[in-house]
VMD Tcl script that builds the backbone (N, CA, C; Angstrom):
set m [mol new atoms 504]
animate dup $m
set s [atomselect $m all]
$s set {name element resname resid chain x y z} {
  {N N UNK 1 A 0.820 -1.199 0.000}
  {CA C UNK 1 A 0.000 0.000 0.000}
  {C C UNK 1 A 0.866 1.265 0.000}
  {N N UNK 2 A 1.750 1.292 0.913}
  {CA C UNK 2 A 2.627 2.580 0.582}
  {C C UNK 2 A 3.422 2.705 0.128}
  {N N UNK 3 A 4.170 1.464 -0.625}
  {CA C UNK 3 A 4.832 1.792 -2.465}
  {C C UNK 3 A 4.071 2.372 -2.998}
  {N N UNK 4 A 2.830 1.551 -3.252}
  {CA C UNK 4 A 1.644 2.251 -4.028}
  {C C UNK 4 A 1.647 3.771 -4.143}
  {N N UNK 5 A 1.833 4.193 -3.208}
  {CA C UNK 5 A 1.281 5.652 -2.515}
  {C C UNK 5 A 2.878 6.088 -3.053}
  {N N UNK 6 A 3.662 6.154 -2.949}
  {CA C UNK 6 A 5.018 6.414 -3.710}
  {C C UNK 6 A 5.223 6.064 -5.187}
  {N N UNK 7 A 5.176 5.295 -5.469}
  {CA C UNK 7 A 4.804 5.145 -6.952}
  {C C UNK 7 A 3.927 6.226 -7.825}
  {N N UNK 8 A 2.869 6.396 -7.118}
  {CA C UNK 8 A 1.533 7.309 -7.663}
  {C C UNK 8 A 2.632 8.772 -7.291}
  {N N UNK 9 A 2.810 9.350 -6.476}
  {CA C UNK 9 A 4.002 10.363 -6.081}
  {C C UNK 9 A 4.959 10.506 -7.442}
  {N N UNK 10 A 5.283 9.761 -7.044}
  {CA C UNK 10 A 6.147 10.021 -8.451}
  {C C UNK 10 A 5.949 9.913 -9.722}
  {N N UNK 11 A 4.468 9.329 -10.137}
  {CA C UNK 11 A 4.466 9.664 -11.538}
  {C C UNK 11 A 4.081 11.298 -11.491}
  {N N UNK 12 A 3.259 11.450 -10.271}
  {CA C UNK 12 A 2.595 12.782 -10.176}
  {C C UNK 12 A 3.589 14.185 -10.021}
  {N N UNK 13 A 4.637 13.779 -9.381}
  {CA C UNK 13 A 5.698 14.653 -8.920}
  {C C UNK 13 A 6.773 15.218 -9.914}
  {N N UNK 14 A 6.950 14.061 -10.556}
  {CA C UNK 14 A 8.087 14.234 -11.443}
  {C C UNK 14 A 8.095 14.579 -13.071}
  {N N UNK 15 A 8.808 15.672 -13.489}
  {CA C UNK 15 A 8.593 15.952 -14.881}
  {C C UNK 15 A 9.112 14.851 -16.151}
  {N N UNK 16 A 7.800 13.696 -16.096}
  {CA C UNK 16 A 8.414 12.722 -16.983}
  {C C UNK 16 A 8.436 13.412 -18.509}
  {N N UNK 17 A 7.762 14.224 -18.962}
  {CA C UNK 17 A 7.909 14.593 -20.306}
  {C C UNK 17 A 9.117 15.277 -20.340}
  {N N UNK 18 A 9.987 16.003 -19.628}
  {CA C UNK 18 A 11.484 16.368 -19.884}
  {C C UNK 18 A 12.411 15.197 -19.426}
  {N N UNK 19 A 11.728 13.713 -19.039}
  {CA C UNK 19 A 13.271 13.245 -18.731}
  {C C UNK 19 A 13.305 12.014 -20.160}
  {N N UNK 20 A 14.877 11.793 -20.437}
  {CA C UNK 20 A 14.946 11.162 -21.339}
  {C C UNK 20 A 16.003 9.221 -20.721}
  {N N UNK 21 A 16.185 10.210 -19.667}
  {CA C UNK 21 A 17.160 8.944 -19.157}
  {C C UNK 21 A 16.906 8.825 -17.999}
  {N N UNK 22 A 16.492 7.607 -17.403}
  {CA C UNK 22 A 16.475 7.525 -15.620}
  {C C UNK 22 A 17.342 6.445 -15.387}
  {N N UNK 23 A 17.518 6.210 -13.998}
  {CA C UNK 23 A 18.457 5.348 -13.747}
  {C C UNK 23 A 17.616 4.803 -12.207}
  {N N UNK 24 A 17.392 3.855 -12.088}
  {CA C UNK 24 A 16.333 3.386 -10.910}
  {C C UNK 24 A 16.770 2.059 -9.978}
  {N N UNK 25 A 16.236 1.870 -9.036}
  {CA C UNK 25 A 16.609 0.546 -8.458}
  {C C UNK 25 A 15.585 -0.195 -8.759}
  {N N UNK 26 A 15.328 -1.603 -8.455}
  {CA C UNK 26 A 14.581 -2.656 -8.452}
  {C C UNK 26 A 14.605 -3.165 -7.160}
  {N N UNK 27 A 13.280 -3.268 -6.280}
  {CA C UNK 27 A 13.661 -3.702 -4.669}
  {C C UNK 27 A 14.138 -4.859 -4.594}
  {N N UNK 28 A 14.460 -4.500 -3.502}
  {CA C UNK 28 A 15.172 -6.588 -2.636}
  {C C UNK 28 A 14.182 -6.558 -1.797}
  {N N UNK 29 A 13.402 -7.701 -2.063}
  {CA C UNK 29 A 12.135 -7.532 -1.183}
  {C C UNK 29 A 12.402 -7.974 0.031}
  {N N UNK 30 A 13.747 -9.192 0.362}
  {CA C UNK 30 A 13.404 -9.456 1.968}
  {C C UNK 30 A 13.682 -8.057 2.867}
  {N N UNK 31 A 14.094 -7.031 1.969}
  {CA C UNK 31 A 14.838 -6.113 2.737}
  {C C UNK 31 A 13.243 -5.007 2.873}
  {N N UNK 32 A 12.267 -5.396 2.427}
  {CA C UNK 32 A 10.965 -4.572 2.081}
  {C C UNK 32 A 11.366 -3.163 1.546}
  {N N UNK 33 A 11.759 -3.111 0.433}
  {CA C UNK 33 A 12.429 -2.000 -0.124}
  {C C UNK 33 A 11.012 -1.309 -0.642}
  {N N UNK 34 A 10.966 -0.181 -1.325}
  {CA C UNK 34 A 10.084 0.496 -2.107}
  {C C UNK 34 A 10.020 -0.345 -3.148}
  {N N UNK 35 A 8.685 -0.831 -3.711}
  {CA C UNK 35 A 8.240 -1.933 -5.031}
  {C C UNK 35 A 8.375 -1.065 -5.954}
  {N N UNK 36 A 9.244 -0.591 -6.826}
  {CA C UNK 36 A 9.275 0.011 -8.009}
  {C C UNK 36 A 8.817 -0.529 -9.436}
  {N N UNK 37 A 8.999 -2.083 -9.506}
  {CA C UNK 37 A 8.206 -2.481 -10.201}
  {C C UNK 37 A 7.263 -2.042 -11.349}
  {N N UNK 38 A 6.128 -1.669 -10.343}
  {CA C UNK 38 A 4.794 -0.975 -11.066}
  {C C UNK 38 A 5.474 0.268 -12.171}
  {N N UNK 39 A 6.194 1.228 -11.096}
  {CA C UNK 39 A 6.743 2.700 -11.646}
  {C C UNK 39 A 7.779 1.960 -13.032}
  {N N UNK 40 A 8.451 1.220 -13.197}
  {CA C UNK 40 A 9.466 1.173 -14.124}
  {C C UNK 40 A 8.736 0.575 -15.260}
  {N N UNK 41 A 7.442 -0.560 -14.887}
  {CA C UNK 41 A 6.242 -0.695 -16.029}
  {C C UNK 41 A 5.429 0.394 -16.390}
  {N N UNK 42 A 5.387 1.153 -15.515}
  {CA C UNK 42 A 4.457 2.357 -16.086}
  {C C UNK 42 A 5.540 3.236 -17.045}
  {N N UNK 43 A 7.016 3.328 -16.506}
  {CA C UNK 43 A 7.603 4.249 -17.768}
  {C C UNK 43 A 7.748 3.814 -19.078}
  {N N UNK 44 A 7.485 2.125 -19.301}
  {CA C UNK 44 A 7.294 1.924 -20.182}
  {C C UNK 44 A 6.355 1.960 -21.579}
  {N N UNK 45 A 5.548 1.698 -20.556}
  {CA C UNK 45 A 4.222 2.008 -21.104}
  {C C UNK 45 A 3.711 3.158 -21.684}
  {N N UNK 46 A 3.788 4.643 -20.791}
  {CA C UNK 46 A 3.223 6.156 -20.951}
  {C C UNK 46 A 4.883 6.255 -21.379}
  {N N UNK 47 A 5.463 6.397 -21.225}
  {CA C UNK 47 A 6.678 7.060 -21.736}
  {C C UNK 47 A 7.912 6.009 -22.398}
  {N N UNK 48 A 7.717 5.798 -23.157}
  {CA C UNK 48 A 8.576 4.557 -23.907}
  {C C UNK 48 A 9.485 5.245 -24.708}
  {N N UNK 49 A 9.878 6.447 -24.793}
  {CA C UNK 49 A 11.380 6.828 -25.117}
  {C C UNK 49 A 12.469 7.174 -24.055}
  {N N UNK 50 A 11.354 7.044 -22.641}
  {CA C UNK 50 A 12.343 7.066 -21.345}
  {C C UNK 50 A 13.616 5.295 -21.738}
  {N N UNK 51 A 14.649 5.823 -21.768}
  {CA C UNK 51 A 15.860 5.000 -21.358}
  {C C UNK 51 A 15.909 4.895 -19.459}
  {N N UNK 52 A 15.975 3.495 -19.552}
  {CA C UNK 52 A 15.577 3.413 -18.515}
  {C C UNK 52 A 17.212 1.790 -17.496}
  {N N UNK 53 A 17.959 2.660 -16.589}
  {CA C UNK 53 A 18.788 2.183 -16.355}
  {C C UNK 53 A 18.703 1.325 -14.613}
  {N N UNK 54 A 18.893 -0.098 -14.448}
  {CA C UNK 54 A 19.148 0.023 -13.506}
  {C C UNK 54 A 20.817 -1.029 -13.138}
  {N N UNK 55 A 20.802 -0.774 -11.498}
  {CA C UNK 55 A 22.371 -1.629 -11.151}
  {C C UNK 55 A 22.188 -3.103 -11.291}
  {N N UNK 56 A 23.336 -3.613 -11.656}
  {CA C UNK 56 A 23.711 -4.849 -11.366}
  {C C UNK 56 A 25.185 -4.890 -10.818}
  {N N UNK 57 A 25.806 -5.900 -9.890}
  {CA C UNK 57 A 26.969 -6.015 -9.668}
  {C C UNK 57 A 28.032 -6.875 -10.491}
  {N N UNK 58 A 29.258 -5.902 -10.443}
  {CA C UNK 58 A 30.184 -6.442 -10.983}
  {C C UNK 58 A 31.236 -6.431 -10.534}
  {N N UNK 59 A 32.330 -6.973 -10.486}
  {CA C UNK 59 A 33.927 -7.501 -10.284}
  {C C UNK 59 A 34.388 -5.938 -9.745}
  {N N UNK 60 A 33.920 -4.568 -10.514}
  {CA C UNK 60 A 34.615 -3.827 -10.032}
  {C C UNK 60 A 33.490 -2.731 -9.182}
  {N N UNK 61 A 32.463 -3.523 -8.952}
  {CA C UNK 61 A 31.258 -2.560 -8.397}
  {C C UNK 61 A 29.990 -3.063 -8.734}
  {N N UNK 62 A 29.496 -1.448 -8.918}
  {CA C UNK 62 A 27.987 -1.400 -9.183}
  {C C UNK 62 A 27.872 -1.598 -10.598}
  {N N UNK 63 A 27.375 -1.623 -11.900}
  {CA C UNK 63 A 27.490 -1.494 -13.350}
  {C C UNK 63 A 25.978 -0.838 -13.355}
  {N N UNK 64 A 26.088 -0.213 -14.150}
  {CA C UNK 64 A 24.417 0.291 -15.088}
  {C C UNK 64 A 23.819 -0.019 -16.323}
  {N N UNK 65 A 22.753 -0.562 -16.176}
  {CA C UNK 65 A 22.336 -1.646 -17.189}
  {C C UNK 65 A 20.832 -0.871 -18.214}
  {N N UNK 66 A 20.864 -1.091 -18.857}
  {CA C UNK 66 A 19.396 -0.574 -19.958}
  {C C UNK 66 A 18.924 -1.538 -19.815}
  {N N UNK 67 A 17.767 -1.570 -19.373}
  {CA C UNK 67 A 16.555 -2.655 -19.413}
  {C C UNK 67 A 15.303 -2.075 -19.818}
  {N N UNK 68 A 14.432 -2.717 -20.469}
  {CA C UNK 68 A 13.434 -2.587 -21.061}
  {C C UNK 68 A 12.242 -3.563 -20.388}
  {N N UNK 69 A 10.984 -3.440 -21.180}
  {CA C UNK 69 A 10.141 -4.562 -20.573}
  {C C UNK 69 A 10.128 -5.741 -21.508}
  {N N UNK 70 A 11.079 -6.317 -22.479}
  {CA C UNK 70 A 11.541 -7.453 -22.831}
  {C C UNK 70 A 13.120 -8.047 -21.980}
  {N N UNK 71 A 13.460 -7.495 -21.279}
  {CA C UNK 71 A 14.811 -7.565 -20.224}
  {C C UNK 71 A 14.167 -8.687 -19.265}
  {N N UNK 72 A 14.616 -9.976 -19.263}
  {CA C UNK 72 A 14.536 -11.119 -18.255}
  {C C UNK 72 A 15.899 -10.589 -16.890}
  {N N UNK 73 A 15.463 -10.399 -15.957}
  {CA C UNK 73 A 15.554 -10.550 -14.518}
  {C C UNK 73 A 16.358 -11.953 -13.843}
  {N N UNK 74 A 16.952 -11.817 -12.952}
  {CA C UNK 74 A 17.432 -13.116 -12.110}
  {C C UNK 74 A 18.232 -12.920 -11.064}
  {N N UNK 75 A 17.563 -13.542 -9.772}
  {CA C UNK 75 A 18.806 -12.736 -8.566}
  {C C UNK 75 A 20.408 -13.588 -8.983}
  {N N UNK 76 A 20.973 -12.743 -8.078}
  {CA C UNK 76 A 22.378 -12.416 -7.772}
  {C C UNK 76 A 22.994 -12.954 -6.742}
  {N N UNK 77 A 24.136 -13.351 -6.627}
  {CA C UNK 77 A 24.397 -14.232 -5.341}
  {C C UNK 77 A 23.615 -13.707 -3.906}
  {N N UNK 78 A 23.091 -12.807 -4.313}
  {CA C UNK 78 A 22.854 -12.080 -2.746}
  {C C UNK 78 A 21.333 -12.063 -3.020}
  {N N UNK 79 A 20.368 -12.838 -4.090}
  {CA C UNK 79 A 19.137 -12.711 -4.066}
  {C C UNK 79 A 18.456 -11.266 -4.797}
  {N N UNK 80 A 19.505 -10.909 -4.575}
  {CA C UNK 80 A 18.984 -9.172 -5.637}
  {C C UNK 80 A 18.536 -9.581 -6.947}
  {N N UNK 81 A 17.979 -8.865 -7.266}
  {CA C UNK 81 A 16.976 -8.912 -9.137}
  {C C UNK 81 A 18.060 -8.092 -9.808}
  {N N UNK 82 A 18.544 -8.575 -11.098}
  {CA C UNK 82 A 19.413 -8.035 -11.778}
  {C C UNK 82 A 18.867 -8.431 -13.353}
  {N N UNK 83 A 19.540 -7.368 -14.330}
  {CA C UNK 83 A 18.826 -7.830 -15.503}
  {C C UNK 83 A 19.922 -8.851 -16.044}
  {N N UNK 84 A 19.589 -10.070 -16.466}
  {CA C UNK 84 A 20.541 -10.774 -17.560}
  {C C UNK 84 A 21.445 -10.396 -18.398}
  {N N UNK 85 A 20.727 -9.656 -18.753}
  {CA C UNK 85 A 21.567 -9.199 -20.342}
  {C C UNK 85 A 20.896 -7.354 -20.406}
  {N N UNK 86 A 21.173 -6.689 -21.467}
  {CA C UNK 86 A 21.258 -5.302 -21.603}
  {C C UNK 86 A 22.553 -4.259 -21.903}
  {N N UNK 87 A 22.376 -3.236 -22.100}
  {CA C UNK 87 A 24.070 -2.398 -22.754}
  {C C UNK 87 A 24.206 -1.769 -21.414}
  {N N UNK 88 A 25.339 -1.576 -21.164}
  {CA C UNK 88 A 25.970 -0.815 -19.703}
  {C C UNK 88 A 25.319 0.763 -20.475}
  {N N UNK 89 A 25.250 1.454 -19.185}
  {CA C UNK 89 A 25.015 3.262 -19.462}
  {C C UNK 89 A 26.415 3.320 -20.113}
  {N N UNK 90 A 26.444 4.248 -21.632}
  {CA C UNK 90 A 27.490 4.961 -21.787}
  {C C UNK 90 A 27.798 6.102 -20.507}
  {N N UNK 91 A 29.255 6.175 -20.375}
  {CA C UNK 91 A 29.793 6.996 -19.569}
  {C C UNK 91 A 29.511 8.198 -19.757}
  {N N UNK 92 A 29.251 8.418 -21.027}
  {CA C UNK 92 A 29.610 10.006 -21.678}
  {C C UNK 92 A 27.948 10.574 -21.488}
  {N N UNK 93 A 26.627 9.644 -21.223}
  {CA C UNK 93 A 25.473 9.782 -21.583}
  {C C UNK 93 A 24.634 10.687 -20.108}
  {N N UNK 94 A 24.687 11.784 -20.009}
  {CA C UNK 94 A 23.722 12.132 -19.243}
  {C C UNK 94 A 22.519 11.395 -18.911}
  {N N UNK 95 A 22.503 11.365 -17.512}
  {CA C UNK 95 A 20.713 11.015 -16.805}
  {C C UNK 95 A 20.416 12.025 -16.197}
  {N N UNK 96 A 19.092 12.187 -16.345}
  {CA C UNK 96 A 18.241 13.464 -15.742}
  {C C UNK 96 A 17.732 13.005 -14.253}
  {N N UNK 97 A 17.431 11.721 -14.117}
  {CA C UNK 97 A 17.089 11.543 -13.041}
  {C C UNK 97 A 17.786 9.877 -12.139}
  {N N UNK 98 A 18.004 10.016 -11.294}
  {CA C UNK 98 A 18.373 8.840 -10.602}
  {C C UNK 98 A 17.111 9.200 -9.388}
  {N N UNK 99 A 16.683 7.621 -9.053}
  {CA C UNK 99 A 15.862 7.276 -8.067}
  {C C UNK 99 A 16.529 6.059 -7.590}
  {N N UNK 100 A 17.251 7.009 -6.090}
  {CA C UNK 100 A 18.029 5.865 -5.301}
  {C C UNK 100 A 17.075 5.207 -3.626}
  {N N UNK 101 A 17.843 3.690 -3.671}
  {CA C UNK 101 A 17.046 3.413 -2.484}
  {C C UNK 101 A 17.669 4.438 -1.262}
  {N N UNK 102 A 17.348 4.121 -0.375}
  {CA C UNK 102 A 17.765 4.592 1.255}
  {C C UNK 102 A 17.812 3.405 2.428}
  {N N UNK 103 A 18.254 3.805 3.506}
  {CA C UNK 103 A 17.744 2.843 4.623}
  {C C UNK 103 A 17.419 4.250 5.684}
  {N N UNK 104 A 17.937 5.260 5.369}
  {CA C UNK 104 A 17.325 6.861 6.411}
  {C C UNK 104 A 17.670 7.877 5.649}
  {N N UNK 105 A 17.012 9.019 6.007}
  {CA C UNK 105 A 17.247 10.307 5.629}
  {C C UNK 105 A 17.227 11.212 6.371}
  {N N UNK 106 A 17.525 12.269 6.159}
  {CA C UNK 106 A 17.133 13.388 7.234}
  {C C UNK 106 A 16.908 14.790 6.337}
  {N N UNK 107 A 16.291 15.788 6.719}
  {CA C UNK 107 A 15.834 16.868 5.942}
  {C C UNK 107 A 16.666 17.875 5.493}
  {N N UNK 108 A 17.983 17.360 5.675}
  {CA C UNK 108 A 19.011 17.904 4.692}
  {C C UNK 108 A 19.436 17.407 3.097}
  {N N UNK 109 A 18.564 16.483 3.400}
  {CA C UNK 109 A 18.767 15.353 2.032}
  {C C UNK 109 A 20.328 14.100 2.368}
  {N N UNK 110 A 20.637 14.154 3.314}
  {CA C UNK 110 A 21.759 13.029 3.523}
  {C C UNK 110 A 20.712 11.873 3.313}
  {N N UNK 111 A 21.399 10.690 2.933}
  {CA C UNK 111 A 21.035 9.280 2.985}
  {C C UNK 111 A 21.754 8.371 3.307}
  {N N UNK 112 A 21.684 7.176 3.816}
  {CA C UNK 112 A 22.246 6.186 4.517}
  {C C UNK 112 A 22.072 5.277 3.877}
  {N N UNK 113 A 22.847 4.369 2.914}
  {CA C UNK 113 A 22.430 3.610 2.006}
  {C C UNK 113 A 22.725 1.891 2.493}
  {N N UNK 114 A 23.184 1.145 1.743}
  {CA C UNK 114 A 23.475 0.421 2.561}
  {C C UNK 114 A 25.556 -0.255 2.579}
  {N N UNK 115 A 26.019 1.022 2.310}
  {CA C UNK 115 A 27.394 0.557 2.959}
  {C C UNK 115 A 27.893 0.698 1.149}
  {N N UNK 116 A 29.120 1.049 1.294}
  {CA C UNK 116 A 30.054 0.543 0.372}
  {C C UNK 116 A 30.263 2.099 -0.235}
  {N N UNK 117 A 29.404 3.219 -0.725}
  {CA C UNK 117 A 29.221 4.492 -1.800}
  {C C UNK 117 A 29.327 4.246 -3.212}
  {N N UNK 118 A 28.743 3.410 -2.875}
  {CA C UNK 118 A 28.556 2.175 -4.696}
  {C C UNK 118 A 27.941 4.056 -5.639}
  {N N UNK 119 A 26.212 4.012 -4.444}
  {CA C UNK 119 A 25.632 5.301 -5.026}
  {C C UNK 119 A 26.595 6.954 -4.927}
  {N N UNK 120 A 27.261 6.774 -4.178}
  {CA C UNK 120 A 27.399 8.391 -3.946}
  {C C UNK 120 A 28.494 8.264 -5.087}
  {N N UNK 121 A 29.560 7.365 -5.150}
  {CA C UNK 121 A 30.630 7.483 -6.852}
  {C C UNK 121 A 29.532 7.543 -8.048}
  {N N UNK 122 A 28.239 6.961 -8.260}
  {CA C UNK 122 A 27.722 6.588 -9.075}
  {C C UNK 122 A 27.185 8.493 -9.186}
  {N N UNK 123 A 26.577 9.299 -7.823}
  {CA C UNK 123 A 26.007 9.989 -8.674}
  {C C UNK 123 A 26.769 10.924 -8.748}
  {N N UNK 124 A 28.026 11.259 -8.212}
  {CA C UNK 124 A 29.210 12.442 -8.260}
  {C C UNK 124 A 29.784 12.016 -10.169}
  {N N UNK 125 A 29.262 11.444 -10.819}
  {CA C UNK 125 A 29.532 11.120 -12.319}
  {C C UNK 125 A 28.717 11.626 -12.636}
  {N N UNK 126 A 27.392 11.867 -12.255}
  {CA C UNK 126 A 26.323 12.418 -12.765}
  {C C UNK 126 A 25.606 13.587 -11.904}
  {N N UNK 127 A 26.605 14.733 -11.705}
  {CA C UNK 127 A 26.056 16.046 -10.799}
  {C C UNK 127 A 24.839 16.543 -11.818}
  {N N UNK 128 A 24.671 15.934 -13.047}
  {CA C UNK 128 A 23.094 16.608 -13.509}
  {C C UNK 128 A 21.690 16.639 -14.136}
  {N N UNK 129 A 22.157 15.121 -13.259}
  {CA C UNK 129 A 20.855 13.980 -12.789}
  {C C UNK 129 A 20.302 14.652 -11.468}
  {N N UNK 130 A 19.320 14.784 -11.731}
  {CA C UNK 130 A 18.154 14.978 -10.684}
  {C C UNK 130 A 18.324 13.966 -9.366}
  {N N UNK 131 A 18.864 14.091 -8.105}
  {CA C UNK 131 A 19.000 12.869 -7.400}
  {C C UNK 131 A 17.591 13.052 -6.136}
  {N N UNK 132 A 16.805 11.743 -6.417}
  {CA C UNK 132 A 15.844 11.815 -6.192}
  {C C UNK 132 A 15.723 10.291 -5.016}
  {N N UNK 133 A 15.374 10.397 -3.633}
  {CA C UNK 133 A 15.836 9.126 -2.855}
  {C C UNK 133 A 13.925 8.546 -2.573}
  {N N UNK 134 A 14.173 7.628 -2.060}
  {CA C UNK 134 A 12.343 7.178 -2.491}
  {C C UNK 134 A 12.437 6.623 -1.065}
  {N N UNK 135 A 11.060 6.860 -0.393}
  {CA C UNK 135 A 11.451 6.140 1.233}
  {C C UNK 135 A 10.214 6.359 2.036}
  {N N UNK 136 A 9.743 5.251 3.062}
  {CA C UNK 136 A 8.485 5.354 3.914}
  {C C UNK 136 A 8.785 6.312 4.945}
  {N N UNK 137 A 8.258 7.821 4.721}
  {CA C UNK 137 A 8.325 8.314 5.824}
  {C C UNK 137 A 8.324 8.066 6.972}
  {N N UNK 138 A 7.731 7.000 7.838}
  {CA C UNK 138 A 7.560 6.759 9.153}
  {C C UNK 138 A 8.883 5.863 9.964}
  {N N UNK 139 A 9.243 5.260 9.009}
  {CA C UNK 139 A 10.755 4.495 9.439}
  {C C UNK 139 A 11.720 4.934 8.877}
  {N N UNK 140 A 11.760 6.128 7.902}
  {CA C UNK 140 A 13.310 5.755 7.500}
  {C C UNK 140 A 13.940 7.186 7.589}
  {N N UNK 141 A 13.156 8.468 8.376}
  {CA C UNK 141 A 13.606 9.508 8.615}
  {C C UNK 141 A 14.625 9.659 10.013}
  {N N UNK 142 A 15.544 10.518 9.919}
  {CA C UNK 142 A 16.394 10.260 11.192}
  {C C UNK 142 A 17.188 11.705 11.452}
  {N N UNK 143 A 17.636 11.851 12.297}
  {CA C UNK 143 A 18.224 12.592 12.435}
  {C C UNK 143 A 19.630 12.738 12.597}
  {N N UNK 144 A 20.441 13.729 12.223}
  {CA C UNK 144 A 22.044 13.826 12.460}
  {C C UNK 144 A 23.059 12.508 11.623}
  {N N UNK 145 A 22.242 12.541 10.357}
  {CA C UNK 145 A 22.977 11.675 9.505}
  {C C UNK 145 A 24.580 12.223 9.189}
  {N N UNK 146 A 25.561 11.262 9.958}
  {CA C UNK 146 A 27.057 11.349 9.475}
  {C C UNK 146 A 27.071 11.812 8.227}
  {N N UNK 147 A 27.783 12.704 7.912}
  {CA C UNK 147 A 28.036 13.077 6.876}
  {C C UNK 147 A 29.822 13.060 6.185}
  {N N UNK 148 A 29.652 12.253 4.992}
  {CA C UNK 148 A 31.388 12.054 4.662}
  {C C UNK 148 A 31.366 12.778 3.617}
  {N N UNK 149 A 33.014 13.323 3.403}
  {CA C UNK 149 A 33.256 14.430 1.982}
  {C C UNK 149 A 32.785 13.906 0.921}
  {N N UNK 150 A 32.395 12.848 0.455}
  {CA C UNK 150 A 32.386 11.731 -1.057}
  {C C UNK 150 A 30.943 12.046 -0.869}
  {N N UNK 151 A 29.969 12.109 0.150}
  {CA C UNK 151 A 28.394 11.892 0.098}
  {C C UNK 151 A 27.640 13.203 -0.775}
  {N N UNK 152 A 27.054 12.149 -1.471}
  {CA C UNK 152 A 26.003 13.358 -2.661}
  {C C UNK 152 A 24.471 13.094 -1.767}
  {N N UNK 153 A 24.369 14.672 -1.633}
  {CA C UNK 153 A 22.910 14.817 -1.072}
  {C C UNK 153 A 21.810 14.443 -1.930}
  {N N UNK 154 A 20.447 14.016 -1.496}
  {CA C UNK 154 A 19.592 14.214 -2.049}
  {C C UNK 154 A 18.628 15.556 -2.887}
  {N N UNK 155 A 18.439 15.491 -4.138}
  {CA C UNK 155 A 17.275 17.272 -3.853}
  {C C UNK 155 A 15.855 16.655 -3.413}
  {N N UNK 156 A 15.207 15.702 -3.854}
  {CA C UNK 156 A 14.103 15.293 -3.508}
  {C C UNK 156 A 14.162 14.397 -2.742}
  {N N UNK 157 A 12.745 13.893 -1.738}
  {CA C UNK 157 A 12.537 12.472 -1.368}
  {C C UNK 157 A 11.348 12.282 -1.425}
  {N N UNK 158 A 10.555 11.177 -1.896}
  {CA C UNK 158 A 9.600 11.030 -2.476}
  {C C UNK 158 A 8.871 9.977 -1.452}
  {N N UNK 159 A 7.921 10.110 -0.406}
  {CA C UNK 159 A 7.481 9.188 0.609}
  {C C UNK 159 A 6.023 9.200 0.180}
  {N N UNK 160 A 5.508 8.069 1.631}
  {CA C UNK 160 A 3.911 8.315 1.501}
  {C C UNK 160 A 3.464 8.907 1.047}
  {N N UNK 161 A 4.088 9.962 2.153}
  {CA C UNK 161 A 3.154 11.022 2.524}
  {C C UNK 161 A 3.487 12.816 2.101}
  {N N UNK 162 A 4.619 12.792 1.605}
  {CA C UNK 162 A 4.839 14.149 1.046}
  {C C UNK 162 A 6.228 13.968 -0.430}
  {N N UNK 163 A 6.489 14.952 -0.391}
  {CA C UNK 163 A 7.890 15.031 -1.550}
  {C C UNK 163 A 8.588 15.876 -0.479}
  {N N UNK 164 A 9.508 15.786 -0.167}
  {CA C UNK 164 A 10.314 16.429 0.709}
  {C C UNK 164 A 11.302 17.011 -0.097}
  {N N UNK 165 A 11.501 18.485 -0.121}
  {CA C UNK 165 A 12.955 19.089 -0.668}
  {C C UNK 165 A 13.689 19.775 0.400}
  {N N UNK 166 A 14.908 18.824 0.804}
  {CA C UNK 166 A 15.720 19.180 1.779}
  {C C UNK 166 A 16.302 20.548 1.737}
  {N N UNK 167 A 16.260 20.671 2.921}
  {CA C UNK 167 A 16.987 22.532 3.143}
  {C C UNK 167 A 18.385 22.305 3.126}
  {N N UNK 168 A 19.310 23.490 2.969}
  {CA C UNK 168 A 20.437 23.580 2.614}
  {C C UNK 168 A 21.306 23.320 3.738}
}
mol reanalyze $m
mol bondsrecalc $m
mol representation Tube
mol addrep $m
């Protein structure tokens, strides 16, 4: 129900007719992540010139993958959903928007991801991508998030119950 309610948020929130490239996660459900699912079938559907990227792991990290809704899926040693097959993001290719997971936030836009800065290298490549974090308001807000020199803030966060644009 409150993916749902985030999902609907963000088709509503976000300027899909200016974006041409997103870059998104796919949940790990034992972890009850945000079901994006629905949202990455719906960009297909209403907006099918959206390029549409998400992670898979590799030898030297995170990788970024083009998937479509002919893209077959399959977890990963760790149970994660990854696409099979697909072209890595060119390096050189602007994204307008990244929609990253979280495990907290706080109303500065810091996020707490889950370990490694797989995301924060991923979006300091892309300072002009829209960085947009997706998250159940009621558990995953916090306060006095550590903050390290490498960490890329959020501008949006997209919950239940509001769109949050962190103060400076």
């Amino acid at each position: 129900m409150k993916s749902a309610m985030i999902v609907e948020r963000c088709r509503n929130e976000l300027a899909w007719d200016r974006i041409k490239m997103v870059h998104m996660f796919v949940p790990i459900e034992r972890l009850n992540e945000i079901d994006t699912w629905p949202l990455l079938s719906w960009i297909w559907r209403v907006h099918p010139g959206i390029r549409t990227f998400v992670p898979r792991m590799a030898a030297s990290g995170i990788e970024h993958v083009e998937v479509t809704s002919q893209t077959h899926f399959g977890p990963n040693a760790w149970g994660i959903p990854e696409p099979m097959t697909g072209r890595l993001l060119p390096g050189h290719k602007p994204l307008d928007l990244v929609l990253t997971p979280l495990l907290a936030f706080d109303g500065q836009g810091h996020r707490v991801g889950y370990g490694g800065g797989h995301y924060d290298r991923f979006l300091s490549r892309h300072p002009e991508a829209l960085r947009v974090g997706l998250a159940f308001a009621d558990c995953q807000i916090a306060d006095g998030i550590e903050v390290e020199p490498h960490d890329m803030g959020l501008q949006k966060i997209i919950t239940e119950r509001a769109v949050i644009i962190p103060s400076a």
